[in-house]
N, C-alpha and C positions, 0 to 999 in steps of 0.2 A: 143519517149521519153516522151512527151508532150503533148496536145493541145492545143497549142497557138501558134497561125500561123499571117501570113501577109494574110487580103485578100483586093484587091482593094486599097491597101495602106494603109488597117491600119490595128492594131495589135488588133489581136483576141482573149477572150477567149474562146474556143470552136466557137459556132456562135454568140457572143454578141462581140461586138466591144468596146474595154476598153476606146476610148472615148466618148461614151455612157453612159457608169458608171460612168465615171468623171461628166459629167455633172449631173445625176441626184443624186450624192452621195456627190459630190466634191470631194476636194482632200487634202492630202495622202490618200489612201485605198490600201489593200489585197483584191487580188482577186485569188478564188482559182477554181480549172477546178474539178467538179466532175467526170467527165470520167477519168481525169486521177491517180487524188486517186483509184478508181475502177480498171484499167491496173495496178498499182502497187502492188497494192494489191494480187491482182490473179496472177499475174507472180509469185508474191513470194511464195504465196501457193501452185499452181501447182505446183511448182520446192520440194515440198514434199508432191505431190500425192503417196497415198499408205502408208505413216509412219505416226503415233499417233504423234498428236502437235497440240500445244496449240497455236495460233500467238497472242500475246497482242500489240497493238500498242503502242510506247512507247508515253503514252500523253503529257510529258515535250515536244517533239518537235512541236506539234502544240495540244491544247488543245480546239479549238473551238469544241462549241456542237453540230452543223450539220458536222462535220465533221467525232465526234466519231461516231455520231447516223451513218451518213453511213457508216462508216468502222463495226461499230457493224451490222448493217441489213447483211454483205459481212460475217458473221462468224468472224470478228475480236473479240479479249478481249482488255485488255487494263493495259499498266503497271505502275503504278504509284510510285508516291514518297512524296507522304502529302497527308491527309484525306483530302483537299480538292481537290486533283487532281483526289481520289477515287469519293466523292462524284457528281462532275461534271461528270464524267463515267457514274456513274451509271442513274444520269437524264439523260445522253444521250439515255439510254437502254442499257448500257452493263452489262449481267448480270455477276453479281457476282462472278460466281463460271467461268470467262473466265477473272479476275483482280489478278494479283500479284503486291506486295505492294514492292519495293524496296525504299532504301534509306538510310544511317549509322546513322540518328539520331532521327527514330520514337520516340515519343512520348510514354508512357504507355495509355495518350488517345487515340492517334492513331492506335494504337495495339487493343486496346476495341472496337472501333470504328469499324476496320477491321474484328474483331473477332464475333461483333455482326453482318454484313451484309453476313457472311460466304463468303469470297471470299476463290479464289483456291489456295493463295500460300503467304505464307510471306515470303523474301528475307531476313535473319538475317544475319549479317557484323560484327559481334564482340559476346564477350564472355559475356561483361554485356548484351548486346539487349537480347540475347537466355535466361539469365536469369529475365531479367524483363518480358520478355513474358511470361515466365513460372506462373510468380506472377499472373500476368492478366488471364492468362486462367484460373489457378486454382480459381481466386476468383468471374469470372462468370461459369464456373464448364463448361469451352467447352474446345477445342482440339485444337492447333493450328498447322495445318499442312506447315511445315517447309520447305527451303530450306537452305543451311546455302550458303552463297556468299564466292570462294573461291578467293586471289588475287594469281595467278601463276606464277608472275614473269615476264612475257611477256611483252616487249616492244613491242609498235606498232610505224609505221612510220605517226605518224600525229602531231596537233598542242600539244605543253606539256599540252594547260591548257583542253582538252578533253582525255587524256590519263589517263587509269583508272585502267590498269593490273601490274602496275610497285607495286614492292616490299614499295615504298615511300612514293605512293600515300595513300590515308584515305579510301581507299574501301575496303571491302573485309578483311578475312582471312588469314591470309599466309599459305600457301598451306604447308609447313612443319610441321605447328603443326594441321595442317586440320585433322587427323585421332580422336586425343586427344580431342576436341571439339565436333566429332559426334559421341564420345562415351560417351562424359558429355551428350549432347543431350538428346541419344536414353535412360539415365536413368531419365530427367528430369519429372516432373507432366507437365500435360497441354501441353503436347509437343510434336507430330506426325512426326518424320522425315520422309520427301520424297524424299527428292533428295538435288540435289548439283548444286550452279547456278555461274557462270562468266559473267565479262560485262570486258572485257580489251578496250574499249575508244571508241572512235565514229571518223565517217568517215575516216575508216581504209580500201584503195585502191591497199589492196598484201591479197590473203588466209592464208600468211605463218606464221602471227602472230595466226590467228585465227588454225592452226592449230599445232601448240607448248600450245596453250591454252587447246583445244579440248584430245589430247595427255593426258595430266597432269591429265585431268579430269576422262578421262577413267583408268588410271592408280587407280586415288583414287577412282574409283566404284569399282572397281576389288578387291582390296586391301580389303575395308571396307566387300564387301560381302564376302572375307574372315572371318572377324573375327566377321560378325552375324548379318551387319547393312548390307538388303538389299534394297539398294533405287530403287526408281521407276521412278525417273522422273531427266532428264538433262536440264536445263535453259542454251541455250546458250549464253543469252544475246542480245545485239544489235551488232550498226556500222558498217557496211557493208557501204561504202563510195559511192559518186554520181558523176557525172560532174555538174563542177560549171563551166566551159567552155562550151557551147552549140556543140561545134564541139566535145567535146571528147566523146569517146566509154564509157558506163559504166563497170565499174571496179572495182571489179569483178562481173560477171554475177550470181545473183542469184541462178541460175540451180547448179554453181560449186560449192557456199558456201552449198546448199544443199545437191550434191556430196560427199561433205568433210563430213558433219556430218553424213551421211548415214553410211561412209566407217568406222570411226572411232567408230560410236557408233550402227548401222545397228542390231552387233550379241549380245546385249546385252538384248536387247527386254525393254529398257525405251522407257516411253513416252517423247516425246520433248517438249520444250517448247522455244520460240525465241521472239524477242522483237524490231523486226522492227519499226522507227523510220523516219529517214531521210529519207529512200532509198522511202514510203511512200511518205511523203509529200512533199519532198524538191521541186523537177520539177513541182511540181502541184501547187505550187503558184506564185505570183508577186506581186510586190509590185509598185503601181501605182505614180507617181506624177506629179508635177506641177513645171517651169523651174521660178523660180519670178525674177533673173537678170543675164543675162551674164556680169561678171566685167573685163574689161584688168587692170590687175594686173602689176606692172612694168617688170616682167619678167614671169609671164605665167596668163592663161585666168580663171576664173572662174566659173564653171555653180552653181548657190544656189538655188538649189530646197526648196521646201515648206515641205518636210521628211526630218527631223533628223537622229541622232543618237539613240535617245529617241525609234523611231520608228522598227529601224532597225541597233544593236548596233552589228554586226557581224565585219563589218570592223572595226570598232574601238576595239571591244574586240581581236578579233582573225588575225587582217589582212586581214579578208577574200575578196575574187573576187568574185564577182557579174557581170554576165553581162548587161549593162545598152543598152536597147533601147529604140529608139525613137521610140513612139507609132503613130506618120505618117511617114512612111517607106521614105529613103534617097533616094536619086537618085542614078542608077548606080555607075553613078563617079561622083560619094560626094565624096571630096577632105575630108580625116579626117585629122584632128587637137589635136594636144596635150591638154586638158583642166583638172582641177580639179574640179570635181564633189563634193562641199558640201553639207551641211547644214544649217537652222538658229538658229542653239545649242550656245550658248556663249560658246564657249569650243573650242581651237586650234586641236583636236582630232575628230572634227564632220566632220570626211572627208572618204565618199564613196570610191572612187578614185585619184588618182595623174596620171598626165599626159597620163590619156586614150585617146586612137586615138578615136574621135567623127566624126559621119560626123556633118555638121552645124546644132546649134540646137540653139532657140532661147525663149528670154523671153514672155512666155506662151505657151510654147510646152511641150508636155507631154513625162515623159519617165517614164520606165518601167523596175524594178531590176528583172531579172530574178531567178528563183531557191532560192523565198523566201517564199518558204511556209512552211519550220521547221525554227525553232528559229528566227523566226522573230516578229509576232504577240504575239507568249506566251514569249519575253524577251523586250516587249516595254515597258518602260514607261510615268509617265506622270511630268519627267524632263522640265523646263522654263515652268509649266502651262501648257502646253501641252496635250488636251484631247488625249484617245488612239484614235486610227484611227478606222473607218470603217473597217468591212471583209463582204465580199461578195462572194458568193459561182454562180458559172454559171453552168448549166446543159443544155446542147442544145444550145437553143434561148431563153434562161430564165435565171433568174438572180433575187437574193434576198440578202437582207441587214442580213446577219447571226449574227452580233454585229454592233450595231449602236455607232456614234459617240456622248458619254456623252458631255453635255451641259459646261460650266465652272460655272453656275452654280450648279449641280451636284457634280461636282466636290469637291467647297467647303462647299456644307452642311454636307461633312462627316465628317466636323472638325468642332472644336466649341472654345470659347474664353472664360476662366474661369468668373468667374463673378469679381472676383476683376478687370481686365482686360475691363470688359463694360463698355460700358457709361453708366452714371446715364440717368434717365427719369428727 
């Protein structure tokens, strides 16, 4: 699943021992396993050896620059959702024409922006976006080659606020007047339709939504080349789910969601196009810290690490499980203890965990969130002062600072204090 192992009692990335990095980085830091971005990667590709696809990585889930640059060196593209997520891509080296732009609220700069660097694909979500693009293209005289984002109505079994196929939600089309839209399209100026793209939520662990999606879609290709609009390209979207438990199997197995879309779309002869995310990076990071006091509380224990919520806001946003280790391996029979794992946030909501069975861990012992290397780093921020943290990327027996921790002074020269406001000389 991983590389990140126990050797000798202490918790490894790949060959570089995470407290090793503590010390020469300090702490909180990300640290992420290049081997294992690489195995994610290629399972997911393999699992559609032989079928035309495009794989963008979704950059919202982790957007550091050594990160795209290696997923782009592996044949990744990369999917984005703001001309700055585009532009960071592209310094990474992902070329252009391997970027689709999703997102329901582009900008017409955005759209220009996109449309000057020739990427492969605009993701359009509504009836005004298709039409401001049209403006844009026609008034730098290029083409924009289109997907239009269908919503199909599909529940999936995950959290509500990553759910993104439901009829309610702000994404996407409604797949009932979907016909009537790629026929305003196909007559707009500036306007290329290629295909038809879906994104029904993220970290979704059942095929069965992704294929009541898939279904729907195939239906509207069918339909449309009926009546003259024949598209070329299917965007599956993301969310293919992960274990956030270390003992669970993942689910589902890459190979099957590639199954699925072979069966359903195999005789139609589109190119694919998918938008892996998570399944990517999640297992290939951690998020490292610092234990600063165990407090007995009147009725239960508290561990307050030196990482916030600022750093790593998943459990607070979403509820989510992370599993926390202790980065010098417990004994056997470590007696685990119920404790609350915080933060030093002012905020009653800076809480990792409630009542996780710990083995004994103490103040200046280092642990270790597992399975944070999507939405972790790109949804930190710099809440109570708080610089962002360190990321550091390991490959082997090596190991480099890929985002260094800004200064606080840094910080605030990017603010300034009107002049009525200054003091006089």
């Amino acid at each position: 699943m991983d590389y990140f192992s126990y050797r000798n009692g202490q918790l490894h990335a790949e060959d570089v021992a995470l407290a090793a990095i503590a010390e020469a980085v300090g702490t909180p830091f990300y640290v992420y396993s290049a081997a294992t971005l690489e195995r994610h990667f290629r399972v997911f590709s393999d699992a559609f050896a032989g079928q035309p696809i495009t794989l963008c990585f979704a950059t919202k889930t982790n957007g550091n620059k050594a990160v795209l640059a290696l997923l782009a060196g592996l044949g990744a593209g990369a999917d984005v959702v703001s001309q700055g997520e585009m532009e960071h891509a592209l310094a990474a080296g992902v070329p252009a024409g391997r970027i689709v732009f999703s997102g329901v609220a582009k900008t017409k700069a955005e759209m220009a922006a996109a449309l000057e660097a020739g990427i492969f694909q605009i993701n359009v979500e509504s009836e005004p976006e298709l039409e401001a693009l049209s403006e844009v293209a026609q008034a730098l005289g290029k083409t924009a080659p289109v997907a239009l984002r269908i919503n199909p109505d599909v529940a999936a079994a995950t959290h509500d606020k990553i759910a993104t196929g439901r009829k309610e939600n702000k994404f996407g089309i409604d797949w009932t007047v979907a016909p009537a839209i790629f026929a305003k399209a196909a007559g707009l100026p500036g306007i290329a339709v290629k295909g038809v793209a879906v994104h029904i939520g993220s970290q979704i662990l059942d095929l069965d939504p992704f294929r009541r999606a898939f279904e729907r879609l195939r239906e509207l290709v069918l339909a449309l080349r009926a009546d003259g609009i024949a598209l070329e390209r299917v965007d599956l979207g993301g969310g293919l789910g992960i274990p956030y438990h270390r003992d669970d199997p993942a689910s589902p197995p890459p190979a099957e969601y590639a199954a699925l879309a072979r069966r359903i779309f195999g005789d139609l002869g589109v190119h694919l196009v998918a938008e892996p995310g998570r399944l990517i990076a999640g297992n290939a990071g951690m998020l490292v810290s610092r234990v600063v006091y165990r407090k007995q509380g009147e009725t239960r224990t508290f561990l307050i690490l030196d990482a916030g919520f600022n750093d790593l806001i998943r459990p607070a946003m979403y509820d989510a499980f992370h599993d926390i280790l202790p980065v010098t391996a417990a004994a056997e029979n470590a007696v685990l203890t119920p404790v609350d794992v915080v933060g030093p946030i002012c905020e009653s909501g800076d809480i990792f965990a409630r009542q996780r069975p710990l083995p004994p861990i103490a103040a200046g012992d280092l642990v270790a969130f597992a399975t944070a290397g999507a939405y972790g780093a790109s949804m930190s921020s710099t809440y109570n002062g708080r610089p962002l943290v360190p990321e550091v990327m390991v490959s082997g027996d090596r190991f480099a600072v890929v985002r260094r921790r800004p200064s606080v002074a840094e910080m605030t020269a990017l603010e300034s204090v009107p002049p009525w406001l200054a003091k006089q000389a």
